[in-house]
C-alpha positions in Angstrom: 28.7 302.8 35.1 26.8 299.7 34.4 26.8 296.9 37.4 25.0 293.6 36.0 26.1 290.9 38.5 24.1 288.0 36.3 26.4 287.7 33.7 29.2 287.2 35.8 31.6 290.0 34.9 30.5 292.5 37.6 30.2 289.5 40.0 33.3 287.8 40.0 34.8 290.7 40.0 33.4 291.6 42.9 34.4 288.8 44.5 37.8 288.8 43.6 38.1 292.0 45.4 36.6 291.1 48.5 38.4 287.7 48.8 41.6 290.1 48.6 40.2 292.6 51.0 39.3 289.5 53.6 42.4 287.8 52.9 43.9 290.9 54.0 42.4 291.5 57.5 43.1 287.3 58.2 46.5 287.0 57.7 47.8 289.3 59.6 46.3 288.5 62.9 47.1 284.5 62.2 50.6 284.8 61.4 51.1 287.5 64.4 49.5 284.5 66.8 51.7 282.1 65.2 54.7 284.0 66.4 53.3 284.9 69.6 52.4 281.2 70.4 55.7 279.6 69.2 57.3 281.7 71.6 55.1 281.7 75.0 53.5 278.2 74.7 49.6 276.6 75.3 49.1 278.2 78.8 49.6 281.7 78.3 48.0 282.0 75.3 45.0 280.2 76.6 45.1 283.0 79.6 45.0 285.7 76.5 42.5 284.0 74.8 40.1 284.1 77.6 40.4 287.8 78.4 39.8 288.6 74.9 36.6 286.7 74.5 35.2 287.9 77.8 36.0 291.4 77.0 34.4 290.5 73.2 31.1 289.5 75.2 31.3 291.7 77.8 31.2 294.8 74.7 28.4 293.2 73.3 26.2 294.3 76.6 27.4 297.8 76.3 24.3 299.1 73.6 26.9 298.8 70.9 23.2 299.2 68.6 23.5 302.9 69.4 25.5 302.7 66.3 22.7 301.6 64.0 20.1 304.2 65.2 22.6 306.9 64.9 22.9 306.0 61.3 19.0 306.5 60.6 18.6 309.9 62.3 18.1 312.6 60.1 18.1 315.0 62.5 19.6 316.1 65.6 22.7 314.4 64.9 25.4 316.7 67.1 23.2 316.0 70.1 22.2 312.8 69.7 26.1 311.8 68.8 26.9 313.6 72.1 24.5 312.2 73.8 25.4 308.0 72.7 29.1 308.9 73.5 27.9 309.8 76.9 26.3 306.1 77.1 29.0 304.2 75.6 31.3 305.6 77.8 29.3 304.7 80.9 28.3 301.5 79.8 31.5 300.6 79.3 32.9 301.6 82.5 30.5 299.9 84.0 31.6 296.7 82.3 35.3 297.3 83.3 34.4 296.0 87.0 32.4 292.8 86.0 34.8 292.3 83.0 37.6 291.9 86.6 35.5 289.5 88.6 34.2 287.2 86.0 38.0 286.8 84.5 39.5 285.9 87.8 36.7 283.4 88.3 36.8 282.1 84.7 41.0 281.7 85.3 40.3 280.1 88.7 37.7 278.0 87.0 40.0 277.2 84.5 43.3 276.2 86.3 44.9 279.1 84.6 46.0 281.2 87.8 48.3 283.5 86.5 51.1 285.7 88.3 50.6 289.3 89.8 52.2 291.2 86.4 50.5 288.8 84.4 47.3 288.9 86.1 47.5 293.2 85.7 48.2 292.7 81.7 45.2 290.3 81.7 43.0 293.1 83.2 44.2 295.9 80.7 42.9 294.2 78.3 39.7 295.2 79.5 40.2 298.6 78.2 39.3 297.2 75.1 35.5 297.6 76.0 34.9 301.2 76.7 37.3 302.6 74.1 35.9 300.5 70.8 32.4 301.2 72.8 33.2 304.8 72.1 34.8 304.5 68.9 31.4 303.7 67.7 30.3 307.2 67.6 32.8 308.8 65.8 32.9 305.9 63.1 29.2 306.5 62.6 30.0 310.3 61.3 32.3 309.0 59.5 29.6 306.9 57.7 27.4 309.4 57.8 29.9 311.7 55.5 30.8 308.6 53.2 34.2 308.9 54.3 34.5 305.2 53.2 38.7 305.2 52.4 39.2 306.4 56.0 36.3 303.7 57.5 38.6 300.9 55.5 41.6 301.9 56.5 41.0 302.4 60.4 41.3 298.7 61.1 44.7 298.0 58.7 46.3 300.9 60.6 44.9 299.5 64.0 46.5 295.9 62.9 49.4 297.1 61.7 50.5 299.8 64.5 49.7 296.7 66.9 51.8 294.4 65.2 54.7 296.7 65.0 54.3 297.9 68.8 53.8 294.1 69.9 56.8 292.5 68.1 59.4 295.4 68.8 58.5 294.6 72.5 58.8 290.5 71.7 61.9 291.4 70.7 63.3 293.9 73.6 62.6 290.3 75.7 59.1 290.9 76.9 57.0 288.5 74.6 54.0 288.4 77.4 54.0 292.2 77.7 54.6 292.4 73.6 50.9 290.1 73.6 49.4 292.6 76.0 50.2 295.4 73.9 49.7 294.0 70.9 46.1 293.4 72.2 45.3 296.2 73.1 47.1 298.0 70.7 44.5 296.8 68.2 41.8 298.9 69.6 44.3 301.9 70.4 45.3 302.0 66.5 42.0 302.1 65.1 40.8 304.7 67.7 43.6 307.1 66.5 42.7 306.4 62.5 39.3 307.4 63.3 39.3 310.0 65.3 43.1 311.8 64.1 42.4 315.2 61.7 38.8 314.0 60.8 37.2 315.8 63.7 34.4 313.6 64.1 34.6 312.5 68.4 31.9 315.2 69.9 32.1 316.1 73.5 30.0 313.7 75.9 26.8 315.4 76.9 23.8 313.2 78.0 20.2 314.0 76.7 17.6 312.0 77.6 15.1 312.9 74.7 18.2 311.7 72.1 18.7 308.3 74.0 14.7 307.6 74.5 14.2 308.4 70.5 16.8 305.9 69.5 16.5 303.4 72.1 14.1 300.7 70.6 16.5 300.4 67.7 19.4 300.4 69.4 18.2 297.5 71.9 17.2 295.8 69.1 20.2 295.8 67.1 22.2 295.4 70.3 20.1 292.1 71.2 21.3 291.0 67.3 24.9 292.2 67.8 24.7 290.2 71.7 23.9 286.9 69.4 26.8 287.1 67.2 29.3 288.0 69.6 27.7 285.2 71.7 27.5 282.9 68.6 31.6 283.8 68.2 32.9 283.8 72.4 30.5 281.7 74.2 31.7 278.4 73.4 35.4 279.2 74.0 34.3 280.5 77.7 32.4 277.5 78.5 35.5 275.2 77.0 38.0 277.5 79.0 35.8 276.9 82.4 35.5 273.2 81.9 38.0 271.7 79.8 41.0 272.8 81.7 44.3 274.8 80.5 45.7 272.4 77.8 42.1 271.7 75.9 41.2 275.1 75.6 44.5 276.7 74.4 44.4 273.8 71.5 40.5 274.3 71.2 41.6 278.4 70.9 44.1 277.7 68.5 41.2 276.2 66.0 38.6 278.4 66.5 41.4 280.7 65.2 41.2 279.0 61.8 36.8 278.7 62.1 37.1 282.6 62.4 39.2 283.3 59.4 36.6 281.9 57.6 34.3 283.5 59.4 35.7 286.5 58.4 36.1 285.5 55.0 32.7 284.7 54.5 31.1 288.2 56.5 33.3 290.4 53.3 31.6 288.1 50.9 28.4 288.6 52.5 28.2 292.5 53.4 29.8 293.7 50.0 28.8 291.3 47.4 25.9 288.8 48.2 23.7 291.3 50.5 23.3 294.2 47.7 22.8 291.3 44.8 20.4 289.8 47.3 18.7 293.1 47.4 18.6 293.5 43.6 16.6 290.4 43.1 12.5 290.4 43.3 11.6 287.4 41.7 11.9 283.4 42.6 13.6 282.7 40.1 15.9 285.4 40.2 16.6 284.8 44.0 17.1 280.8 43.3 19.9 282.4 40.7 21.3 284.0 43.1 21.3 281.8 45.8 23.3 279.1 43.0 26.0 281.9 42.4 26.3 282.6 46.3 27.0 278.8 46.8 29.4 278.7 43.9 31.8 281.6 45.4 31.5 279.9 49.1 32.6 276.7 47.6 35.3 277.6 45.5 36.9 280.3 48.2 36.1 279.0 51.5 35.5 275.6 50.5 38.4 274.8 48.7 40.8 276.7 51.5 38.6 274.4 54.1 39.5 271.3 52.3 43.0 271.4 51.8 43.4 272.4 55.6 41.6 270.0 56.5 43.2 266.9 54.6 46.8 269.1 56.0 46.2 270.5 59.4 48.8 268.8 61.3 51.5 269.2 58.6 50.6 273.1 58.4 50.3 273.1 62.5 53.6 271.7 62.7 55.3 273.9 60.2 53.7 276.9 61.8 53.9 276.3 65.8 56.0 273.3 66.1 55.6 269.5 68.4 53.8 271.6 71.3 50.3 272.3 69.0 50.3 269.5 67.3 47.5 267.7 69.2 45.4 270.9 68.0 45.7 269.1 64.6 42.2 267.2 64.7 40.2 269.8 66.1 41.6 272.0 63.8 40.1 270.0 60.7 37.1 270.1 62.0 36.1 273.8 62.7 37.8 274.4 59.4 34.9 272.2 58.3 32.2 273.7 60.5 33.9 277.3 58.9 32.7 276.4 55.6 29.3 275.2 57.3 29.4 278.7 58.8 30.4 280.3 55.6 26.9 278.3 53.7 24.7 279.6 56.2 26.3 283.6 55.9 25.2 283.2 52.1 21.2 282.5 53.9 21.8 285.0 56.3 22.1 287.6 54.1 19.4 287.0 51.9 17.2 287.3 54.9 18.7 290.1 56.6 17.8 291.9 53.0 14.4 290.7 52.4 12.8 292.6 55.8 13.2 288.8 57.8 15.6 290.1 60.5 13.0 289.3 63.3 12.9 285.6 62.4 16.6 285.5 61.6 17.5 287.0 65.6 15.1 284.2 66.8 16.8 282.0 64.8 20.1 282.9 66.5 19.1 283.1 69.8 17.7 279.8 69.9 21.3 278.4 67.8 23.0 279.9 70.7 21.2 278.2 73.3 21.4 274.7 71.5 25.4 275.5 71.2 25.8 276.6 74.5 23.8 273.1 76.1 26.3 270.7 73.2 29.6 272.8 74.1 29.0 272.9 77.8 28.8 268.7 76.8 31.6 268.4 74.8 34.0 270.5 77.4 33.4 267.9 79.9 35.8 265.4 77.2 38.2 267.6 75.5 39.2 269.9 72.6 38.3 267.7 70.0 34.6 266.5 71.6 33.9 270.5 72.1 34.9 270.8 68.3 32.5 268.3 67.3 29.9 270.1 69.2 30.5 273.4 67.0 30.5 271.3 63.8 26.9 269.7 64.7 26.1 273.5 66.4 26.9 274.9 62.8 24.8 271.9 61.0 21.3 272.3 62.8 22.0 276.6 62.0 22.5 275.8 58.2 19.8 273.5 58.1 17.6 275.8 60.0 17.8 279.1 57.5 18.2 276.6 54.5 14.7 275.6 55.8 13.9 279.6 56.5 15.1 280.2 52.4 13.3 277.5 51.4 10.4 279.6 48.9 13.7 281.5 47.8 14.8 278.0 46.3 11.9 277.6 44.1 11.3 274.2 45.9 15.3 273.0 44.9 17.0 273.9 48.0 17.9 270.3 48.4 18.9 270.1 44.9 21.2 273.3 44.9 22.6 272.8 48.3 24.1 269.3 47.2 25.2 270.4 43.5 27.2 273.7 44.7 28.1 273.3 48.2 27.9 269.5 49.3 29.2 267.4 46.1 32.2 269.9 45.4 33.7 270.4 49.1 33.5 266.6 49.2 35.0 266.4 45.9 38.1 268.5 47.0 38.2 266.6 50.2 39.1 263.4 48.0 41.0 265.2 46.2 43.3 266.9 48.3 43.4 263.3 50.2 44.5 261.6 47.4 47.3 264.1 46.8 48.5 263.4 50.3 48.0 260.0 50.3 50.4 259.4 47.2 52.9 261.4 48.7 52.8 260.4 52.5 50.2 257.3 52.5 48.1 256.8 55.4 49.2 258.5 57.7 47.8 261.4 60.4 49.3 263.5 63.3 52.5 263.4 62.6 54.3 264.0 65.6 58.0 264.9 64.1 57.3 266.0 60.4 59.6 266.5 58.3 59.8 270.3 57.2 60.5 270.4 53.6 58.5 267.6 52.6 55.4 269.0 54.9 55.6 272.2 52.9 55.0 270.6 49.6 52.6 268.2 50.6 50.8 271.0 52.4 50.8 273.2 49.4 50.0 270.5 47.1 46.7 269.2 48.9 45.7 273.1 48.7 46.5 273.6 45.3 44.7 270.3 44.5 41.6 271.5 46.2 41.4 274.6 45.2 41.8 273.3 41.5 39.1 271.1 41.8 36.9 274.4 43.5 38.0 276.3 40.3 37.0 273.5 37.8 34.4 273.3 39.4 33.2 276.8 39.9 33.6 277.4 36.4 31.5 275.1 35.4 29.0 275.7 36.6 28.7 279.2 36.5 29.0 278.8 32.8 25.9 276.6 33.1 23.8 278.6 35.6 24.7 281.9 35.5 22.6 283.8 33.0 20.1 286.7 32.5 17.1 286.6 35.2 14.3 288.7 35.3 13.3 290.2 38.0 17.1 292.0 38.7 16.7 295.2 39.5 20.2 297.1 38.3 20.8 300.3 37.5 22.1 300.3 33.8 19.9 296.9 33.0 18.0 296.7 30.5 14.1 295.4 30.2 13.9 292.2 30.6 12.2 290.5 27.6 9.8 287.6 27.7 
């Protein structure tokens, strides 16, 4: 079966499918918040939120990199499977005491003193930490065998039992228990998909030789996998400490729409720009690459940034109603900073497969510190100041493993960066302004919008941008992407001079 992504067949393809298969896993979770926040308001969602993103952190100190050193043994791997169930499972009931203390003191912190049945749903959600801990071993034999259909599906089954589970209780008149369930439901799904007639959990068994063979891997890519959770929870615990109730549920609400693209941009990355990435061997064929890579990020994640952006508090108030409409601005700008963070995925994975991994955790760690210092700043004046503080967060990262990619570029980093990721998100910026702006005129944060006409002005910016992304796209991939040498694919032919 021949695989050439360089003339653009195999490629797009490829991205077609993993826009669809990200698209997938976003809108789900987005439209079940939607529903979830119409109904119980800013407060208790920001009480949610908080528990969620502790736990998130909390998981990441729990040597979730077991994972990766039970994927390179060759041998031993009953025993050593046994033997890393054994430490997830402690780890993580370890964890389930700290997770209790430092969420009362981050509520207290926080002004978001919750009730006694509340406060017992919060805690539950802490379960969430030793069972995905432990789900790691089994989904690693899973991997082992291949058994890729059942690894894809485990998550879709986890989102959709949860979403059934949590609205049928919304709807019996319990939507706070409905969000607890739903919650945790996520974690109880994919568990069961995993583990359910594949007969892949082994029985717990500690062995010390196992865990002291694979334990400098697994701290290192635990230390990596600490970063990104970090990169992902930190600044939402530092704006729900010091910003108060209000702020942080509106701030939550738009690091809800930075995380879709997020997510958007890690499919792209793992299954299409990491094994092209890994193909390439030459300059020439890497600053190819790194073109193509920019031209899919700005015509999918740019072009859904920009017509957000120019929309967010017509698509806010369509969605959640008068009560989130303040969330509009910050909104806009993490879905700006998402397509920052969706540039910088494209530069992450060419690293990550191109044996620079150790530069690329320093990199983090240090981003994470700088974020951690401008969040903690921007708390201290609201949602919209701590979103600012992600946006220039996001900025310096770019810029940073632009600068790390820089011999990749063949000296035209600055070049490509501005002609397929700068000029065209600002292009469908105008754009999908313009389209607004002859509809509606000058006008921002509406505070009563009118339903119908916010639906077509919505979807008009959107399809404006995403026009303009396509036009663009097209373009330019007709005018840059051709044969390279130095593309290593298996039914290519030689290259001729």
């Amino acid at each position: 079966m021949r695989t050439d992504f360089n003339r653009g067949g195999g490629y797009a393809r490829g991205a077609a499918w993993s826009v669809l298969s990200g698209g997938t896993s976003i809108v789900l979770p987005l439209a079940v918040f939607v529903v979830f926040a119409r109904v119980l308001g800013p407060e208790i969602i920001a009480r949610f939120a908080l528990a969620v993103s502790l736990a998130e952190l909390l998981k990441a100190c729990g040597l979730p990199g077991l994972y990766e050193a039970l994927l390179s043994r060759r041998s031993g791997q009953i025993r050593c499977q046994a033997a890393a169930l054994a430490a997830f499972l402690l780890s993580g009931l370890l964890l389930l005491p700290i997770y209790g203390f430092a969420l009362t003191a981050l509520l207290s912190m926080a002004g978001l003193e919750p009730g006694g049945a509340e406060l017992l749903l919060l805690l539950l959600i802490g379960l969430r930490i030793p069972i995905d801990l432990a789900l790691l071993q089994p989904q690693a034999e899973l991997a082992r065998r291949g058994a890729y259909a059942r690894l894809a599906a485990r998550g879709l089954v986890g989102s959709l039992g949860a979403t059934t589970i949590g609205l049928l209780i919304l709807a019996a008149g319990q939507p706070t228990l409905g969000l607890a369930a739903y919650t945790l439901g996520h974690s109880i799904g994919s568990a069961l998909a995993t583990v359910l007639g594949t007969g892949t959990l082994r029985r717990p068994r500690w062995n010390g030789a196992c865990l002291r063979a694979m334990l400098p891997e697994g701290l290192a890519a635990s230390a990596v996998r600490f970063c990104a959770a970090a990169n992902n929870q930190l600044d939402q615990l530092l704006v729900g400490a010091i910003a108060g109730p209000l702020p942080f549920a509106l701030f939550n609400l738009a690091k809800r729409i930075e995380s879709a693209f997020g997510s958007l941009s890690t499919t792209l990355a793992t299954s299409l720009f990491q094994p092209d990435f890994a193909a390439r061997t030459t300059v020439p064929a890497r600053t190819a690459g790194l073109r193509q890579a920019l031209t899919i990020v700005s015509a999918t994640c740019g072009a859904l940034a920009a017509g957000f952006a120019v929309s967010a508090d017509l698509v806010i108030g369509i969605m959640l109603g008068p009560a989130w409409i303040a969330a509009a601005p910050v909104a806009a700008v993490l879905a700006v900073s998402g397509y920052g963070r969706a540039i910088g995925s494209v530069h992450a994975a060419l690293l990550s497969v191109s044996g620079r991994n150790g530069g690329l955790f320093l990199r983090f760690a240090f981003m994470i510190i700088i974020g951690a210092v401008l969040v903690a700043i921007g708390a201290h004046y609201g949602a919209l100041a701590s979103a600012v503080a992600v946006a220039v967060q996001i900025l310096i990262g770019v810029a940073m493993l632009a600068v790390m990619t820089r011999n990749d570029a063949s000296g035209l980093a600055l070049q490509i960066h501005t002609a397929h990721a700068v000029a065209p998100f600002l292009t469908m910026i105008a754009a999908a302004a313009c389209t607004r702006w002859l509809v509606l005129g000058f006008t921002w944060n509406v505070e009563q919008p009118n339903i119908g006409l916010s639906v077509v002005v919505a979807l008009a910016a959107s399809t404006t941008a995403a026009a303009v992304g396509m036009i663009v796209g097209v373009a330019q991939m007709r005018r840059s992407w051709r044969h390279i040498c130095g593309v290593r694919l298996a039914a290519q032919p030689p290259c001729r001079a």
